[in-house]
TIFIKE-939101 format. One record per atom (N, C-alpha, C): residue in one letter; x, y, z. Coordinates in steps of 0.02 Angstrom, whole numbers, padded with zeros to 5 digits, always signed. Example, Ala and Ser with C-alpha at 12.3 -4.5 7.8 and 13.67 -1.06 7.14 Angstrom:
a+00660-00284+00390/a+00615-00225+00390/a+00660-00165+00390/s+00642-00112+00354/s+00684-00053+00357/s+00645+00002+00394/
This chain:
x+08230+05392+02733/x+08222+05330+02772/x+08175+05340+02830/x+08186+05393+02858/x+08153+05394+02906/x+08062+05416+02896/x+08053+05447+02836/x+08005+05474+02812/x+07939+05399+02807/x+07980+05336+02775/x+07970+05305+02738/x+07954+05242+02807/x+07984+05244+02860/x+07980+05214+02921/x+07904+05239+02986/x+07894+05297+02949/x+07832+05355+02967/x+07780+05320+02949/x+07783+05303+02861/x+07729+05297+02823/x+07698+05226+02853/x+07741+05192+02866/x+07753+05114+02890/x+07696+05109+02918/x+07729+05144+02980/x+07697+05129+03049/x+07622+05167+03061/x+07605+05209+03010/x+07546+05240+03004/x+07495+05202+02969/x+07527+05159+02904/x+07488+05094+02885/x+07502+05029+02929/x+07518+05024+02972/x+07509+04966+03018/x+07456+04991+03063/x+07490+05050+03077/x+07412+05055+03144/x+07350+05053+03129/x+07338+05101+03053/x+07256+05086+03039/x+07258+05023+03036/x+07282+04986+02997/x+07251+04894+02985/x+07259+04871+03051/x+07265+04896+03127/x+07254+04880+03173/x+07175+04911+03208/x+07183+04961+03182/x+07109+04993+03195/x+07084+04973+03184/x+07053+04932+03108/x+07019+04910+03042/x+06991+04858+03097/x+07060+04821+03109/x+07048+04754+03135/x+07001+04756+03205/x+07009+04792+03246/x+06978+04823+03295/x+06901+04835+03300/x+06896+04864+03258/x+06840+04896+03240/x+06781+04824+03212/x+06825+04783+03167/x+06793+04736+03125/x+06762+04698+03174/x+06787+04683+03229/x+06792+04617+03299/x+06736+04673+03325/x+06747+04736+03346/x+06687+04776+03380/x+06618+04741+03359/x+06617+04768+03292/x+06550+04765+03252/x+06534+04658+03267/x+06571+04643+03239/x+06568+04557+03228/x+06545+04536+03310/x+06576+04569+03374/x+06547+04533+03420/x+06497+04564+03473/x+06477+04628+03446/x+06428+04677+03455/x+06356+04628+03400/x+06337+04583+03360/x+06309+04562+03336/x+06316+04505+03357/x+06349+04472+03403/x+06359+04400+03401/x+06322+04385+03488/x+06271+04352+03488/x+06227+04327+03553/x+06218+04257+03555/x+06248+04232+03638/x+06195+04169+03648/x+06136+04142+03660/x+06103+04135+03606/x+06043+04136+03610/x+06022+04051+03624/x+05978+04041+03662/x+05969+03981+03710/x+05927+03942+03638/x+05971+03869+03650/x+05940+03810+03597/x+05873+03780+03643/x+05876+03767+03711/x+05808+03735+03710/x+05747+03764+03695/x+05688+03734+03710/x+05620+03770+03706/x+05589+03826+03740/x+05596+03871+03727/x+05572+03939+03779/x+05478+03911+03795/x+05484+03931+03867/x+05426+03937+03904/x+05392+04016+03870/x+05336+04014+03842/x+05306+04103+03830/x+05229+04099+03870/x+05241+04130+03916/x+05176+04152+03938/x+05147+04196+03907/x+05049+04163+03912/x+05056+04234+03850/x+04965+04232+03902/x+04966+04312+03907/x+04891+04332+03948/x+04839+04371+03903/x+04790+04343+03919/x+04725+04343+03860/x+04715+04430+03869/x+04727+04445+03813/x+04686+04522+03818/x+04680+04566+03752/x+04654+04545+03701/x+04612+04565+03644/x+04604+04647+03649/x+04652+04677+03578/x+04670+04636+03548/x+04746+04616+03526/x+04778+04626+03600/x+04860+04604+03593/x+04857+04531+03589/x+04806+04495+03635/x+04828+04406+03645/x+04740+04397+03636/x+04753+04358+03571/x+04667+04340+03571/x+04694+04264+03563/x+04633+04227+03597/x+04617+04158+03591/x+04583+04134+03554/x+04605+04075+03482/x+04559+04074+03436/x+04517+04002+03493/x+04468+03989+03443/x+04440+03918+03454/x+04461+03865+03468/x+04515+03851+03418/x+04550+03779+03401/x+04633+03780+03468/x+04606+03846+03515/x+04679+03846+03555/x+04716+03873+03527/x+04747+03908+03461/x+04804+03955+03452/x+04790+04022+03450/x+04825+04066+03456/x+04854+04109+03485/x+04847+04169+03408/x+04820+04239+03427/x+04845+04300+03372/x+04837+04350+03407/x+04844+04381+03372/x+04841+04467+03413/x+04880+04516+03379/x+04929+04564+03400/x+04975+04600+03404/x+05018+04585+03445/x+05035+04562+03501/x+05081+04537+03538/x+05106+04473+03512/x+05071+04429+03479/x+05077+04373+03452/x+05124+04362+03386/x+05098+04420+03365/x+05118+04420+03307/x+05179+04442+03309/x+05212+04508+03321/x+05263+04542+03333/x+05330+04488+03389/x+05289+04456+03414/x+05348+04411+03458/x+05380+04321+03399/x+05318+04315+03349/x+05325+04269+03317/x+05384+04297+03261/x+05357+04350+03250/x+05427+04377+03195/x+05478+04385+03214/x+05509+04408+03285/x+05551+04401+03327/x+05600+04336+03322/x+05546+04277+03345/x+05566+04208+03347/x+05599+04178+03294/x+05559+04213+03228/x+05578+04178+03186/x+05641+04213+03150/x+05662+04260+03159/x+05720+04308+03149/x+05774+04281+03194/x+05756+04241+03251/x+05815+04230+03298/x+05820+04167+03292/x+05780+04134+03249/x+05770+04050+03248/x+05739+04003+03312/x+05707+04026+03348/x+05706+04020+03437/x+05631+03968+03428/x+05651+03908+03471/x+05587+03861+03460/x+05541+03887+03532/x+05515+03876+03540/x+05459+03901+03609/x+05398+03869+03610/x+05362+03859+03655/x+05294+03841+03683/x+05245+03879+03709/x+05193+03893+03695/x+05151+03959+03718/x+05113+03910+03790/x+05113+03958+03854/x+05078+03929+03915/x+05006+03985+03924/x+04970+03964+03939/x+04914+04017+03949/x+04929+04028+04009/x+04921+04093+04034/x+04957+04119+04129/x+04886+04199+04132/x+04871+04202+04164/x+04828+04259+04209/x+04905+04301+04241/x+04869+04369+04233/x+04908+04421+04238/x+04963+04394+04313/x+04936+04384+04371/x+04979+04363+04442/x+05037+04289+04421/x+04991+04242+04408/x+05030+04180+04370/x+05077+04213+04339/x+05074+04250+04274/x+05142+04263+04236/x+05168+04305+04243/x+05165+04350+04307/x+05227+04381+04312/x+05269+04355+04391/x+05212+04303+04421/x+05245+04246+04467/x+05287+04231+04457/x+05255+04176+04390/x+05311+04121+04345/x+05382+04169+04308/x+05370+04231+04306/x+05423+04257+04269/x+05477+04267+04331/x+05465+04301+04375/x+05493+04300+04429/x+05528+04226+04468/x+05507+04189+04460/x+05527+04124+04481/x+05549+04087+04421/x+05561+04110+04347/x+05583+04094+04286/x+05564+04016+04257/x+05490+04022+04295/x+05454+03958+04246/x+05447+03966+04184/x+05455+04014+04160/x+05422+04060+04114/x+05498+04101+04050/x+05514+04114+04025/x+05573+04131+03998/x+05541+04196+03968/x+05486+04206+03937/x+05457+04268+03903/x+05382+04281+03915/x+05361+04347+03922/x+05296+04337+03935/x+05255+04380+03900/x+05211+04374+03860/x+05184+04410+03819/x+05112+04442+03847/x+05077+04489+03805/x+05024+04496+03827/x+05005+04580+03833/x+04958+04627+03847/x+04951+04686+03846/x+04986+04700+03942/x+05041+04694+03935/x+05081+04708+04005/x+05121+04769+04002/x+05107+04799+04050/x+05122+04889+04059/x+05192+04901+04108/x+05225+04926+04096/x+05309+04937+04107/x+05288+04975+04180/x+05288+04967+04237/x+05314+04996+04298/x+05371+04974+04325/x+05391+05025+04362/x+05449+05021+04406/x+05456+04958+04467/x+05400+04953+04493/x+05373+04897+04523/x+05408+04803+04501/x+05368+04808+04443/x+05399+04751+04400/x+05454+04727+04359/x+05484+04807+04351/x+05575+04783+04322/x+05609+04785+04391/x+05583+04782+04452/x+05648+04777+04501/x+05633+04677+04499/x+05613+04639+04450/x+05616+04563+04458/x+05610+04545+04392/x+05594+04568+04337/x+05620+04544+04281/x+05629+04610+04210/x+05653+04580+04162/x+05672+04634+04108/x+05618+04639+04064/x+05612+04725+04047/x+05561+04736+03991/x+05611+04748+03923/x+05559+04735+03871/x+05594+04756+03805/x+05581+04828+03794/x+05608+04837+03736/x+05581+04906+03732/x+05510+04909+03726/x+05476+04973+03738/x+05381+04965+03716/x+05373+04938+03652/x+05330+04926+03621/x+05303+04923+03588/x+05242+04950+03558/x+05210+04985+03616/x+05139+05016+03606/x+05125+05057+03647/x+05121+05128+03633/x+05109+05162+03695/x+05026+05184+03692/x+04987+05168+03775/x+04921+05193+03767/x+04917+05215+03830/x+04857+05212+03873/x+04831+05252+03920/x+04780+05204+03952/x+04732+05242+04017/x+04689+05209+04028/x+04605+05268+03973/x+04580+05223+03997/x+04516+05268+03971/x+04437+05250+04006/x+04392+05279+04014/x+04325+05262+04025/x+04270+05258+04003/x+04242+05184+04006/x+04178+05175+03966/x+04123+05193+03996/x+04084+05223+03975/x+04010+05234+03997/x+03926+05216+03943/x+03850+05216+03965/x+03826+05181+03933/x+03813+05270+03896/x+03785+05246+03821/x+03753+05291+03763/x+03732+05338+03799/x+03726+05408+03798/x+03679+05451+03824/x+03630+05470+03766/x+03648+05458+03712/x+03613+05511+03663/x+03552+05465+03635/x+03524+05453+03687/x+03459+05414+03672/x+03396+05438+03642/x+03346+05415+03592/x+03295+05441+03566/x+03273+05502+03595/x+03253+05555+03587/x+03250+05633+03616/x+03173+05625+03651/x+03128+05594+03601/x+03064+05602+03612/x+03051+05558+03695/x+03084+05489+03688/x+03092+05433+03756/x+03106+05465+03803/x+03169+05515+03804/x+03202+05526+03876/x+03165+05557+03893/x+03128+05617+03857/x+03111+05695+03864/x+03032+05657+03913/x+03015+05592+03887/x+02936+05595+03929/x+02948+05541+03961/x+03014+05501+03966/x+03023+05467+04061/x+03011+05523+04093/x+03049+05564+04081/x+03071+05609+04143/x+03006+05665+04157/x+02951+05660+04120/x+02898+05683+04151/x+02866+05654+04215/x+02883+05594+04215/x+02858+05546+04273/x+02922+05516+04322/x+02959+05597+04334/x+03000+05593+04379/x+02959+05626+04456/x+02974+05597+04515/x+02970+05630+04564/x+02977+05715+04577/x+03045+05748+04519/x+03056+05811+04525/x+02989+05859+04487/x+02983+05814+04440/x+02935+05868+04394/x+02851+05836+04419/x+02828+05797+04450/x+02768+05784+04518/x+02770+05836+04574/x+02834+05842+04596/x+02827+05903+04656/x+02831+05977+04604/x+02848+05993+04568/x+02858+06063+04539/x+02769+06058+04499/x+02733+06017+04480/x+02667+06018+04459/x+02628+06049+04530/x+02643+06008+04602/x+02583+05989+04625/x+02590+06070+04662/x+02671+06099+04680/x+02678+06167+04686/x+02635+06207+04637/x+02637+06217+04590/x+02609+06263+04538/x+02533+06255+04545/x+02518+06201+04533/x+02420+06196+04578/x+02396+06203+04623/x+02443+06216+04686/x+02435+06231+04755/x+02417+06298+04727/x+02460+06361+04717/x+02471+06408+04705/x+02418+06465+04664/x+02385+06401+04613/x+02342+06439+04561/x+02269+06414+04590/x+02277+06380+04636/x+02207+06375+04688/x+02198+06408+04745/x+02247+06436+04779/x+02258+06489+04826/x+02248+06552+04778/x+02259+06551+04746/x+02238+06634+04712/x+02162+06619+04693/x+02144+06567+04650/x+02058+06559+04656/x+02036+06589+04682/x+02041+06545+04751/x+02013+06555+04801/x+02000+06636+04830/x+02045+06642+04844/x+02034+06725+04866/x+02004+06759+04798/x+02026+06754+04727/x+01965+06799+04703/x+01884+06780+04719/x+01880+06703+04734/x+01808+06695+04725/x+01805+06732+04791/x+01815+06721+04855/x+01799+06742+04899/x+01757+06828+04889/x+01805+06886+04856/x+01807+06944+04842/x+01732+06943+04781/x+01738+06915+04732/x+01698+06920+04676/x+01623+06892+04689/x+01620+06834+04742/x+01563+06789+04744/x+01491+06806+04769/x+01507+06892+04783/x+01423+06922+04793/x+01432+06968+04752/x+01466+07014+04712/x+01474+07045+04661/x+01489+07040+04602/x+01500+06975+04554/x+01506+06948+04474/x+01488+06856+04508/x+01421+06857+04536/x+01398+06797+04522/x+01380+06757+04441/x+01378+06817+04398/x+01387+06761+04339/x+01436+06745+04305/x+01504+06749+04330/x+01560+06719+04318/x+01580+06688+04371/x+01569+06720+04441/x+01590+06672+04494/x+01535+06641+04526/x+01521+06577+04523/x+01450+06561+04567/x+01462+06567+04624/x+01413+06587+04683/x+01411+06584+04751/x+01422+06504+04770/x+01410+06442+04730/x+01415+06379+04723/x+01504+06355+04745/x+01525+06351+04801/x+01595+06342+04817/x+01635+06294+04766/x+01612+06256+04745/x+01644+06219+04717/x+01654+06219+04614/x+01585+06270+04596/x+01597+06308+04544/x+01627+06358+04539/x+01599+06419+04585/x+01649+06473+04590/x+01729+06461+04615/x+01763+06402+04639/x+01809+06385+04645/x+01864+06383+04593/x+01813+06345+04568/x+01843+06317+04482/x+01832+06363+04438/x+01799+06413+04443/x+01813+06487+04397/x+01852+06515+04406/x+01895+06524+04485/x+01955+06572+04499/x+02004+06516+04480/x+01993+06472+04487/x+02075+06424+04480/x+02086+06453+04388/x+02029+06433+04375/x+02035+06435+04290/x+02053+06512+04276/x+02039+06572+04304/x+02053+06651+04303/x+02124+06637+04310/x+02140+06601+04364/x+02228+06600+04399/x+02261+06594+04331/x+02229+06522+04327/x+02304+06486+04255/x+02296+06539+04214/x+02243+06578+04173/x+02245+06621+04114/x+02271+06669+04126/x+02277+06729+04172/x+02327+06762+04199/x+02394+06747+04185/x+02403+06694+04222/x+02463+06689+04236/x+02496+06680+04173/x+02465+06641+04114/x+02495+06607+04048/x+02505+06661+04020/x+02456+06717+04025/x+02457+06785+03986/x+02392+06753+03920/x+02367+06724+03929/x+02330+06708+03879/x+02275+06766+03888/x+02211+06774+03930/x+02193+06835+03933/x+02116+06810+03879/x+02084+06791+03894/x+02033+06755+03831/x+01978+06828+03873/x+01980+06837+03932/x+01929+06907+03932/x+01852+06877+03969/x+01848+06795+03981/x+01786+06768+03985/x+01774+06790+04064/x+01828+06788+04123/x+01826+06801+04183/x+01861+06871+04191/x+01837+06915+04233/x+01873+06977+04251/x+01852+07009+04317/x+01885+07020+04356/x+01855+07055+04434/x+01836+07115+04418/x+01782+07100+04475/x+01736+07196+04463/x+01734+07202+04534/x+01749+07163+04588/x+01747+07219+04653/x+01822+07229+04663/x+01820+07280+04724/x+01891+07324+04735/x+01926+07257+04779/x+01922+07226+04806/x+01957+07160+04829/x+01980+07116+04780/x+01921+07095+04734/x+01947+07070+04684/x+02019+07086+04629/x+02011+07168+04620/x+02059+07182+04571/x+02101+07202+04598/x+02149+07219+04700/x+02166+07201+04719/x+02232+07135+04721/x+02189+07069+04709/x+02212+07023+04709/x+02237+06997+04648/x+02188+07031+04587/x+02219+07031+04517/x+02279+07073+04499/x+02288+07107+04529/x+02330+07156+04534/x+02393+07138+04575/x+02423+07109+04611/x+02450+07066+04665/x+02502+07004+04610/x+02417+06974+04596/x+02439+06903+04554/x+02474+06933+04483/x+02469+06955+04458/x+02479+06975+04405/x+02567+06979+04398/x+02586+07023+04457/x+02655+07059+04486/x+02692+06964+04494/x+02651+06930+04543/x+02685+06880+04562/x+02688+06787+04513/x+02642+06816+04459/x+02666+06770+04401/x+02730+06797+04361/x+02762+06834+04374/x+02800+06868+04327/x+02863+06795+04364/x+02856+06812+04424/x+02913+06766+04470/x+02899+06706+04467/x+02832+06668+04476/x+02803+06604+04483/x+02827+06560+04398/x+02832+06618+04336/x+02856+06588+04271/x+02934+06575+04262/x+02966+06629+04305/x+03021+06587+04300/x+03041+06536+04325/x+03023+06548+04388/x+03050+06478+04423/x+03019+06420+04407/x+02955+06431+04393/x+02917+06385+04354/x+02967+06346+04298/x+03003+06382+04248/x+03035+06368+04202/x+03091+06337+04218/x+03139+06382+04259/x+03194+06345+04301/x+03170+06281+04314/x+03130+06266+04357/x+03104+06205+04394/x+03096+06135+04341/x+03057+06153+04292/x+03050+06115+04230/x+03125+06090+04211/x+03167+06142+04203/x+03221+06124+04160/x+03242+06070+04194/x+03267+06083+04271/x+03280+06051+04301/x+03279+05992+04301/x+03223+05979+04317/x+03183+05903+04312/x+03195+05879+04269/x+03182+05903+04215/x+03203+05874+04141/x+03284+05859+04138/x+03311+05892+04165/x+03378+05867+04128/x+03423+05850+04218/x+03414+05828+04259/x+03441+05812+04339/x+03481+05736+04338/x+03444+05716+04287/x+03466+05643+04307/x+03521+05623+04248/x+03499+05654+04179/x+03580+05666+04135/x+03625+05700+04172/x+03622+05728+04210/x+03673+05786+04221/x+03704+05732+04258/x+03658+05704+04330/x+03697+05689+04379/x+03740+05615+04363/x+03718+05577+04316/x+03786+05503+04267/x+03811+05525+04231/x+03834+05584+04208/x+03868+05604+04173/x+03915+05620+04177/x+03975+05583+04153/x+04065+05571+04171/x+04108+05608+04133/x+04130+05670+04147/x+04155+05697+04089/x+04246+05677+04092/x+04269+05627+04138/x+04355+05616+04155/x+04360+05605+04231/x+04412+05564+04228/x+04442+05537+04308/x+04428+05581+04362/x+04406+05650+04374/x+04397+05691+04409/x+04349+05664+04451/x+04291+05643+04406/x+04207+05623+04419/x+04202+05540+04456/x+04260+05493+04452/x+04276+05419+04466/x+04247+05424+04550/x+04246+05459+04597/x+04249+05445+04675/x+04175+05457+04684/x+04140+05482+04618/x+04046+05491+04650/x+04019+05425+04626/x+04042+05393+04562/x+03994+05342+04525/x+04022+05281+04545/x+03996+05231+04518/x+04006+05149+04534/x+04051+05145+04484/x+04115+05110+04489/x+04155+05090+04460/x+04188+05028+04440/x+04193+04988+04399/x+04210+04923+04371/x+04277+04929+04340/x+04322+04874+04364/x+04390+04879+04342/x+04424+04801+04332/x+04483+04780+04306/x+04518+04721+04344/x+04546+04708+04396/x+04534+04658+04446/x+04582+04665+04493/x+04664+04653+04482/x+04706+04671+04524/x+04775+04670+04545/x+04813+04685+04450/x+04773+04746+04426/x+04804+04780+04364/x+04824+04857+04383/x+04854+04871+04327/x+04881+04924+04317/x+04809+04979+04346/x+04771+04967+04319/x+04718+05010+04318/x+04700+04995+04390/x+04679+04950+04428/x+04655+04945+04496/x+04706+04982+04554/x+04805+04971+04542/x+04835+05013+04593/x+04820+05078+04568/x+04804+05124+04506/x+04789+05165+04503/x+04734+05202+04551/x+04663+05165+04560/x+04598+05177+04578/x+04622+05165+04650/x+04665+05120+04669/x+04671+05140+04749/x+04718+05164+04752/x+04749+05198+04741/x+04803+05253+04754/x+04760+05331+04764/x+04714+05336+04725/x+04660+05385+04750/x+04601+05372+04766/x+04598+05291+04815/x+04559+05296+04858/x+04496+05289+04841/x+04496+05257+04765/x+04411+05256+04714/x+04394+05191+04744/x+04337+05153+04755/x+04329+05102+04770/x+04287+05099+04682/x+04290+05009+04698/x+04276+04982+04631/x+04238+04913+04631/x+04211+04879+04579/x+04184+04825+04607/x+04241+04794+04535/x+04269+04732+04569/x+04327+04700+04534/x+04279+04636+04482/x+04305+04613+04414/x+04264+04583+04376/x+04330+04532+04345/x+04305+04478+04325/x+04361+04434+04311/x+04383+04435+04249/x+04342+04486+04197/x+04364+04470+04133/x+04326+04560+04124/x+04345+04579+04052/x+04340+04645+04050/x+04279+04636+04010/x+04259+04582+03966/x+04190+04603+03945/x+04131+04557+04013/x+04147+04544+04051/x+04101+04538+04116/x+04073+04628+04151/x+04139+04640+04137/x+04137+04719+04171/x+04106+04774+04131/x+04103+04754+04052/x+04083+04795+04000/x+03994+04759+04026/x+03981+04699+04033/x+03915+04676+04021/x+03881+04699+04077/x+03927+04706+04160/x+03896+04752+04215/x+03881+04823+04195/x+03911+04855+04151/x+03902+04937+04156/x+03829+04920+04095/x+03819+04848+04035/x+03777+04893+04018/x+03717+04861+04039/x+03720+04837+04105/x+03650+04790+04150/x+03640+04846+04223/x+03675+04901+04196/x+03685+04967+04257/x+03687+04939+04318/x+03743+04891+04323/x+03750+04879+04391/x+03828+04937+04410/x+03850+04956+04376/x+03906+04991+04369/x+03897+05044+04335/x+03915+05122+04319/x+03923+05178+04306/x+03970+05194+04259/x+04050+05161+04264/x+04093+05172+04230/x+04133+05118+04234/x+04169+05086+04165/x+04230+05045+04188/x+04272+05087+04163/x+04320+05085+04194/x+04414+05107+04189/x+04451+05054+04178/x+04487+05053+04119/x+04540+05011+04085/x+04583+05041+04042/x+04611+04983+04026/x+04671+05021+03945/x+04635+05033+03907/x+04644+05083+03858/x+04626+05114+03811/x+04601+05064+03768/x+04651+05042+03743/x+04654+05010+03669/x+04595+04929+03666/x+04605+04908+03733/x+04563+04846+03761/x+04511+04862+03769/x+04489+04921+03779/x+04421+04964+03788/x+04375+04943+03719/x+04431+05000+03671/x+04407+05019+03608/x+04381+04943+03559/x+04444+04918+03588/x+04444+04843+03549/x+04362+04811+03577/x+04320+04806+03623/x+04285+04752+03656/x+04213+04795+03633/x+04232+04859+03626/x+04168+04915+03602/x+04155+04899+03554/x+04207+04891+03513/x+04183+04893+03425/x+04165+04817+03416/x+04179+04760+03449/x+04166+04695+03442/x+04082+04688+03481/x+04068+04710+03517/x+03995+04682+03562/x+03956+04742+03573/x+03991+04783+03615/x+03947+04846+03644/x+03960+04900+03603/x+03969+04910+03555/x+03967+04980+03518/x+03896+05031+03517/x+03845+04977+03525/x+03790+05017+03518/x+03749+05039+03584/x+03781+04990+03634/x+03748+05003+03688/x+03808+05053+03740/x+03868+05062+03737/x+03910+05064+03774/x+03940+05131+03723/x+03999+05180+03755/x+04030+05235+03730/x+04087+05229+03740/x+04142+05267+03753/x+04228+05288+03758/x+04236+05359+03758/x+04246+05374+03829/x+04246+05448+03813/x+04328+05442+03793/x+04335+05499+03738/x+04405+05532+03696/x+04453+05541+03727/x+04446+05562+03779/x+04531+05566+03792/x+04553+05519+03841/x+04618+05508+03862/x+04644+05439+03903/x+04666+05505+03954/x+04710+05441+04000/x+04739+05476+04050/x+04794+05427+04093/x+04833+05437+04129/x+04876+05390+04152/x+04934+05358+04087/x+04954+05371+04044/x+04989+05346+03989/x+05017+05290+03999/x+05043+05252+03984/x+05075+05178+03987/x+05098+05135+03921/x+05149+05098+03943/x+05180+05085+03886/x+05197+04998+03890/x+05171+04977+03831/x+05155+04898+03821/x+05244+04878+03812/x+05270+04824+03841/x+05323+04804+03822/x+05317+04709+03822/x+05365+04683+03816/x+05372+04598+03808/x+05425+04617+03890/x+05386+04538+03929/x+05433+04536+03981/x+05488+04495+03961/x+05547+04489+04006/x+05586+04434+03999/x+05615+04418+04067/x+05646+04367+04084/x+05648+04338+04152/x+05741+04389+04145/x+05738+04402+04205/x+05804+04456+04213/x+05867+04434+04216/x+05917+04497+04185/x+05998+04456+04161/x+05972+04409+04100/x+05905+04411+04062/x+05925+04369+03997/x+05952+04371+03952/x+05985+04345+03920/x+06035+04341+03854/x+05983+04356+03783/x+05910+04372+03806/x+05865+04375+03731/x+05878+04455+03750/x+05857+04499+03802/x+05873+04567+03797/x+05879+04600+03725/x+05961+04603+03716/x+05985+04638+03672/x+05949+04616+03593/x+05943+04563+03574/x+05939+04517+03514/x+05848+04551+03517/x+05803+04540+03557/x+05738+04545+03562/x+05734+04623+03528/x+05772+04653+03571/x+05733+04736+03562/x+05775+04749+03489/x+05824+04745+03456/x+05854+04753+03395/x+05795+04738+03332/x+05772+04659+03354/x+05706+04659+03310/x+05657+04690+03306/x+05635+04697+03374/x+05591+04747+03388/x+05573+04814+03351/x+05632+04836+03348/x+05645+04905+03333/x+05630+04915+03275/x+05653+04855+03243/x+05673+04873+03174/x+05575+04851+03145/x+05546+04803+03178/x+05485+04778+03149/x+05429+04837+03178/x+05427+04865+03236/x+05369+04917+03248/x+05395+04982+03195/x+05476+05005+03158/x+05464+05063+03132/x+05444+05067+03045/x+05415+04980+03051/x+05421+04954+02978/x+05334+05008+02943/x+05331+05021+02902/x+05255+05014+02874/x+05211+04959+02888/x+05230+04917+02866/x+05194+04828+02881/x+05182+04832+02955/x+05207+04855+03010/x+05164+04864+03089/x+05139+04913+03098/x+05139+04970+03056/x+05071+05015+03046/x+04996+05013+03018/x+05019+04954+02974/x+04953+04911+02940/x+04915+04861+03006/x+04981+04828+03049/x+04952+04774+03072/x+04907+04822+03141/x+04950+04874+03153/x+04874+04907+03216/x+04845+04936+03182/x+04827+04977+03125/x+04757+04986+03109/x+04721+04924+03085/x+04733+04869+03089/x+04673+04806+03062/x+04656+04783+03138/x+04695+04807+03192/x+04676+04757+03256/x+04643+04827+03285/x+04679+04898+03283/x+04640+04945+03323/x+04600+04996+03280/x+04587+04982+03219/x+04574+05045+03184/x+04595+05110+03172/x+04611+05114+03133/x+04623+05191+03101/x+04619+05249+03152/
């Protein structure tokens, strides 16, 4: 009896558990999700929020929030809002959701809720082509100021040596050096350069003891005059690649810089103090760097890559690596009841294959 009073009460309690458990799960799935029309702000930034022609709306943000909607049954209205506007309106809950390439700081969840990410990227920096025709660059830069002073040095130099051989030679090898100042001049300049090249053709040669002296002298001090000579050249030639040349954020505080204002990327640039010239749209800022009124723009990665491969690919670059990491999420106005219901979809639609297809067709492979 008593065995049998055991068994009882051991099958009552599980079918109390059962029951327990069943109500867990049943109201762990069960949300009020709001019947009127959701307000969605949604901020232009290609290629999460592109603007077609006709006024509607695609992207990756677009898309991923529409599958959302339509998984939750949720009717809504898309508002066009600029980055300050929609996270105003979110904050003051004109706004119920806000879409768009918007970056998760600490700053902005102390006034409304993020979903989980959705996209993690970085910032990155654009700069114009360097690898320009070889033959073009190589003969601007002959008619640089640096390689004019390193010429007019080297002719100073091989006319001062002339000079003193003619001086030495000009009553003793008058028929290579004329007593004529301005011929015998131009015989030692012409002795200088062949010397010095090592060419050596044999047509001029000193025969008094002053003369070979000074051949003797020069000879020692072209050895020095060719390198630096060479140094000097390189120089010139390559001063002005060297000095626009951005190899990472290190290099941001020497060059001109183009950014958005009051973004992620701008409190970055003044937090270390970079000054910047602010542009209202990011291909304004792409069209300053390639009208060289600007040096570098700094932005998100992916908005970079996206605006390169659409307009400036040929005129404009991306250097490879990012920096600053950041992570794309959906806002929501705070304490909302979409929270839980939002990021469940979420989850389940970014770990699908089908949203591995949809960012390589918007960001490439």
């Amino acid at each position: 009896m008593k065995i049998w009073t055991l068994l009882t009460a051991v099958f009552l309690v599980s079918l109390n558990l059962n029951a327990s458990a069943n109500q867990t799960i049943t109201a762990d799935h069960e949300f009020e999700l709001p019947e009127e029309t959701l307000q969605v702000a949604v901020r232009i930034g290609a290629p999460f929020v592109i603007e077609r022609p006709d006024g509607s709306y695609a992207g990756i943000t677009i898309e991923l929030w529409e599958r959302i909607a339509s998984q939750l049954d949720l009717d809504f209205a898309y508002q066009p809002a600029g980055l300050e506007s929609l996270l105003s309106g979110m904050r003051d809950m004109e706004y119920d959701v806000g879409l768009g390439p918007l970056t998760v700081t600490a700053e902005r969840e102390r006034f409304l809720d993020f979903s989980q990410p959705f996209h993690n990227a970085g910032l990155a920096i654009a700069l114009r082509q360097q690898d320009t025709p070889g033959w073009w660059a190589v003969s601007q830069r002959f008619f640089t100021t640096e390689f004019a002073s390193v010429m007019l040095a080297l002719a100073a130099i091989l006319l001062l040596s002339g000079v003193l051989l003619w001086i030495f030679e000009r009553k003793h090898n008058t028929e290579e050096f004329s007593r004529d100042p301005v011929k015998g001049i131009g015989s030692g300049f012409w002795w200088a350069a062949v010397t010095m090249t090592t060419v050596g053709y044999g047509d001029k040669s000193p025969r008094s003891l002053g003369g070979r002296v000074v051949s003797l002298v020069w000879m020692f001090t072209c050895v020095i005059i060719i390198s630096s000579f060479t140094a000097s050249i390189a120089s010139s030639l390559t001063v002005n690649q060297l000095a626009s040349k951005i190899e990472g954020p290190g290099e941001l505080d020497r060059v001109r810089v183009g950014t958005l204002p009051n973004s992620f990327t701008s409190d970055y640039l003044d937090q270390r103090f970079i000054r910047y010239q602010a542009y209202a749209t990011l291909p304004e800022a792409l069209e300053g760097l390639a009208d060289n009124e600007i040096d570098a723009v700094v932005y998100d990665a992916p908005l970079l890559s996206y605006q390169l491969r659409q307009r400036f690919g040929s005129d404009l670059m991306l250097l490879p690596n990012t920096f600053m990491p950041q992570n794309y999420a959906l806002t929501l106005t705070e304490g909302s009841d979409l929270v839980e219901p939002v990021n469940r979809i979420l989850l389940d639609v970014t770990s699908s294959a089908e949203w591995q297809r949809l960012l390589d067709n918007y960001l490439g492979n």
